[in-house]
C-alpha positions in Angstrom: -33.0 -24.4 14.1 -30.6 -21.3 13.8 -27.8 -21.3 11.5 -24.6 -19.8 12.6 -23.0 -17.4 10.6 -19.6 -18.2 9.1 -16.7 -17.7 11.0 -13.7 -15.5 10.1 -10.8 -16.5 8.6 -7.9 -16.6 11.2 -5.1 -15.2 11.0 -2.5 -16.5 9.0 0.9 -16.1 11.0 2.9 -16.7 8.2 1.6 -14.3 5.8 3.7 -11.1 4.9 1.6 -8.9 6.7 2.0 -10.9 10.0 5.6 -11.7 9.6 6.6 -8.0 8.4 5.5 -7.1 11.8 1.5 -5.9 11.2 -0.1 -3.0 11.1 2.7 -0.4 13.1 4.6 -1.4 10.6 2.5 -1.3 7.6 1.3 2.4 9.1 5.0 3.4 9.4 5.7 2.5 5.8 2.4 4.3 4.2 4.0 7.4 7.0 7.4 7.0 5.2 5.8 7.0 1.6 3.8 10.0 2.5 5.8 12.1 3.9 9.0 11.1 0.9 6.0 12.8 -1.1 5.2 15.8 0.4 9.4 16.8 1.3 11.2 15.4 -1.7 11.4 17.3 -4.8 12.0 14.0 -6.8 7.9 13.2 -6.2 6.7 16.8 -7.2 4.8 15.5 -9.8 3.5 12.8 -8.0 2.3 15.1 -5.4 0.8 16.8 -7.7 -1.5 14.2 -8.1 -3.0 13.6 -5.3 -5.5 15.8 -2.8 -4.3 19.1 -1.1 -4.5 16.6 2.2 -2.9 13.3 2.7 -4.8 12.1 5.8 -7.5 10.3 3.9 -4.7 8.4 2.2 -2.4 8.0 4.9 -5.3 6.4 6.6 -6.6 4.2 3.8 -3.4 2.9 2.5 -1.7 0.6 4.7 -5.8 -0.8 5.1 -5.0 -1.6 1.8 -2.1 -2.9 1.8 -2.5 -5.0 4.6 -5.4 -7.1 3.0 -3.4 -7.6 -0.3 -0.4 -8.6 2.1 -2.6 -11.2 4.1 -3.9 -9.1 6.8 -7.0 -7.7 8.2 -9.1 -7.5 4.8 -11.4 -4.3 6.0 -10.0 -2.3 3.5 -11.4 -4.7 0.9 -14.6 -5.3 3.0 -15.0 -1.3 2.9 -14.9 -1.1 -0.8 -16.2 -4.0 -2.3 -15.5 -4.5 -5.8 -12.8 -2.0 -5.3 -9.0 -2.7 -6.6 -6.3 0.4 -7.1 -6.7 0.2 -10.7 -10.6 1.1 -10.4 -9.8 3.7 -8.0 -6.6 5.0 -10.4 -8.7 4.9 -13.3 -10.2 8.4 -13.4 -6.4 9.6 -13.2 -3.2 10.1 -16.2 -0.9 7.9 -15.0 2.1 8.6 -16.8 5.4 6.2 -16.7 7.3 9.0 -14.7 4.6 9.8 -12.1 4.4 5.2 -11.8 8.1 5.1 -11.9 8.0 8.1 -8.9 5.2 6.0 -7.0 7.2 3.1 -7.2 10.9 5.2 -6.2 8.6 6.3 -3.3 7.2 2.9 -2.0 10.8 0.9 -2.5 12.3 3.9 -0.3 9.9 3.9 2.5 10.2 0.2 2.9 13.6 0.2 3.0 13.8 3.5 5.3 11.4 1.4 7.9 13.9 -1.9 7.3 10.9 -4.6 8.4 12.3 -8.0 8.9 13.0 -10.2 7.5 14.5 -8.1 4.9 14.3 -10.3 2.2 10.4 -10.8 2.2 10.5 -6.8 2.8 12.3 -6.4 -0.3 10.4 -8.7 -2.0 7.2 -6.8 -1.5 8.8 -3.2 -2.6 9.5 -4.9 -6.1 5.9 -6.5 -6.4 4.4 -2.9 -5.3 6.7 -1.1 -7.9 6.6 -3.8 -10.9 2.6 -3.2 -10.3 2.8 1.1 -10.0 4.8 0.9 -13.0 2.3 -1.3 -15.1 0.0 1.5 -14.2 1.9 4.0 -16.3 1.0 4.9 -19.6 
């Protein structure tokens, strides 16, 4: 007798990720945030966070992203037992460098202007409400 292994989920068409347009979309928004933190003297301090090079996160990002949006989940496959406040954790977080993170996200969703605009909002204010609980 063999035993087949589970299938995967399928995709569910009506989840934000799918209905914000997928993963160009997603990409072009973690692009956005990225590069609002590297030319924008408002995120110095966030920038001065992170790693002399982006790639790694510009790569990684919308991965993650998309799984807590209702896409692919190999982001979270990746990294099991992983979540962004493990990841953070090492890292001061400060209120200004969560409220900057946030400023940054809400601005490169609205620069890209996914539709439908609402659900696009929608999902800037759950990303910043969580940056911002990050902050200490």
């Amino acid at each position: 007798m063999t035993v087949d292994a589970p299938a995967k989920p399928t995709a569910n068409p009506n989840a934000p990720f799918y209905r914000l347009g997928g993963a160009p979309v997603f990409e072009a928004i973690c692009n956005r945030f990225y590069d609002l933190m590297e030319q924008d003297p408002a995120y110095a301090e966030l920038r001065a966070m992170h790693a002399p090079d982006l790639a790694p996160m510009r790569e990684s990002l919308p991965k993650f992203l998309a799984g807590w949006a209702g896409g692919p989940r190999d982001w979270f496959e990746a990294n099991p037992g992983r979540c962004m406040m493990s990841i953070h954790k090492p890292f001061t977080i400060t209120k200004d460098t969560a409220g900057q993170w946030a400023e940054a996200m809400e601005r490169a969703i609205a620069d890209v202007a996914p539709e439908p605009a609402d659900m696009a909002k929608a999902m800037g204010e759950v990303l910043g409400d969580l940056a911002r609980g990050m902050g200490r």
